[in-house]
C-alpha positions in Angstrom: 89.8 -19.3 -47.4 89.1 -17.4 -51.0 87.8 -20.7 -52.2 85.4 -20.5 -49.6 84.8 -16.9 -50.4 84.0 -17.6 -54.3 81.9 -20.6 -53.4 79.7 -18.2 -50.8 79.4 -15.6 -53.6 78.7 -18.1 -56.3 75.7 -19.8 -54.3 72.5 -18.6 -56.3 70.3 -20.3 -53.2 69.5 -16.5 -51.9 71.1 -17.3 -48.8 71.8 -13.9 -48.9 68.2 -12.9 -48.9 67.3 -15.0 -46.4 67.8 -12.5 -43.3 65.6 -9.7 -44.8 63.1 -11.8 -45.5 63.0 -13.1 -42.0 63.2 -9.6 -41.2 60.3 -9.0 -42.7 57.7 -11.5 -41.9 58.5 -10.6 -38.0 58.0 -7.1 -38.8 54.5 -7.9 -40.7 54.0 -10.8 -38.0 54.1 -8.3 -34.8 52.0 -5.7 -37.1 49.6 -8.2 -37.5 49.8 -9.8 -34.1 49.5 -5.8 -32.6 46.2 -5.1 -34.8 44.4 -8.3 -33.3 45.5 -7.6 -29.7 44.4 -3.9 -29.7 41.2 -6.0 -31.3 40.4 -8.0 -28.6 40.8 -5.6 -26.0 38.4 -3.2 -28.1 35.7 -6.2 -27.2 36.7 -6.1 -23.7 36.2 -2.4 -23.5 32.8 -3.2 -24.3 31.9 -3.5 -20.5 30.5 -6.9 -20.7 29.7 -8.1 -17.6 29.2 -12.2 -16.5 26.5 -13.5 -14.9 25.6 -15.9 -12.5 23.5 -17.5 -10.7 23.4 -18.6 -6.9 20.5 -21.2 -6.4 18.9 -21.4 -2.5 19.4 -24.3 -1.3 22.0 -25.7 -3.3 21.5 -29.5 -2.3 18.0 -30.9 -2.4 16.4 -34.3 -2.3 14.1 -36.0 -4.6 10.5 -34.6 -5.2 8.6 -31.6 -5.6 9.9 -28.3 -4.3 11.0 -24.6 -4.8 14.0 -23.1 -5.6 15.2 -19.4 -5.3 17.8 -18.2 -8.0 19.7 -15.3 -7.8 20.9 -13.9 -10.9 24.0 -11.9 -10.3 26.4 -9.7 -12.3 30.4 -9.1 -11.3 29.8 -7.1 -8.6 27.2 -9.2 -7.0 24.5 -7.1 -7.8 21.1 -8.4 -9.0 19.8 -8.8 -12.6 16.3 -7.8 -13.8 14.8 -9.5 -16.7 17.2 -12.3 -16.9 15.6 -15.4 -17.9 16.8 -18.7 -15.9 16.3 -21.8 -17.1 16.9 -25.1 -15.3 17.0 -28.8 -16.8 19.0 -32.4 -16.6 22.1 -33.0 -15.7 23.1 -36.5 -14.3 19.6 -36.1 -12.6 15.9 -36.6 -14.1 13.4 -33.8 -14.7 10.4 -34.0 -16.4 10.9 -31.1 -18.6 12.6 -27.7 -18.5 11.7 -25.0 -16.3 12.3 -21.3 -16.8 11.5 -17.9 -15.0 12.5 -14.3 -15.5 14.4 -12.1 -12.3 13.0 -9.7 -10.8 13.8 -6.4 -9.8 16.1 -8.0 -7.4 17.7 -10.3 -9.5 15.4 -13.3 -8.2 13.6 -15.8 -10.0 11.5 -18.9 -8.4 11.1 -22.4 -9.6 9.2 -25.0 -8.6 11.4 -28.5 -9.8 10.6 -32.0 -9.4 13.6 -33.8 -9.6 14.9 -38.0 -9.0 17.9 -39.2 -9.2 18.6 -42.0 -11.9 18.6 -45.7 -11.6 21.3 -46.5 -9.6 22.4 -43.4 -8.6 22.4 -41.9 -4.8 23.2 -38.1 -6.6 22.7 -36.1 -9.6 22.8 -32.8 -10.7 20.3 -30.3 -12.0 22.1 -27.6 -14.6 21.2 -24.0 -14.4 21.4 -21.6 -17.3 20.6 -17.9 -17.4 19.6 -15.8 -20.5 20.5 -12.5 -19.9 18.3 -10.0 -20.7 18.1 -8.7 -24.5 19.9 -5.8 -25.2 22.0 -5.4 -22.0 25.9 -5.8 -21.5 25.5 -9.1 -19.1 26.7 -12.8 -21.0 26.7 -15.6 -19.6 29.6 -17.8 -21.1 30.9 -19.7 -18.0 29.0 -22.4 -16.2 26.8 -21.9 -13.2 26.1 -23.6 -9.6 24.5 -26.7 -10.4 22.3 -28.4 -8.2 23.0 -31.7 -6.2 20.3 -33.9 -5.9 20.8 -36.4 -2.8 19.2 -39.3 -2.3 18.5 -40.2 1.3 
């Protein structure tokens, strides 16, 4: 047993220390770990709000024709000045087209879109810009649009 003892106190590897030092990195880690929470929920005191948009109709067939798009915040409330923009997915556009909301959070496209070889669907993507120097983002994605071939 006092072997034991003398061989414990003898060790020089700063087994010892080893506690504290655990000690204090948690201390320092939930420090740290506390300064990046209160952080992130600064940002989200922000009052950012997400946007999205609800296209009318949401299933269309090939060829020309218009599209309403409702930009809409959390609440479901329209967005003014929001700038949508609509383009490819798995189905064929000629080109990118883009219009700004209204007052009642409405924008109109006219879209011209084919499905791909060998395809009886596809989808059209819708993005929205929200307006500069508001509160809105726009970080998850929106209601695409089917394309049916018939």
């Amino acid at each position: 047993m006092f072997d034991e003892l003398r061989r414990f106190a003898g060790d020089d590897r700063a087994i010892e220390g080893l506690p504290i030092r655990l000690v204090i990195a948690l201390v320092v880690g939930v420090a740290t770990m506390s300064v990046m929470l209160n952080m992130l929920s600064g940002v989200q005191g922000l009052a950012v709000s997400e946007l999205d948009v609800r296209p009318t109709p949401d299933v269309v067939e090939p060829g020309e024709q218009e599209l309403e798009l409702v930009v809409v915040d959390d609440d479901g409330d329209g967005v003014e000045g929001a700038t949508v923009v609509v383009k490819d997915g798995s189905a064929e556009m000629d080109g990118v087209v883009t219009a700004k909301s209204d007052a009642n959070g409405v924008a109109s496209v006219t879209v011209d879109p084919d499905t791909r070889a060998n395809q009886e669907t596809g989808t059209l993507v819708v993005d929205v810009k929200p307006p500069s120097g508001s509160q809105y983002v726009d970080r998850r994605a929106n209601t695409e649009i089917l394309v049916v071939e018939e």
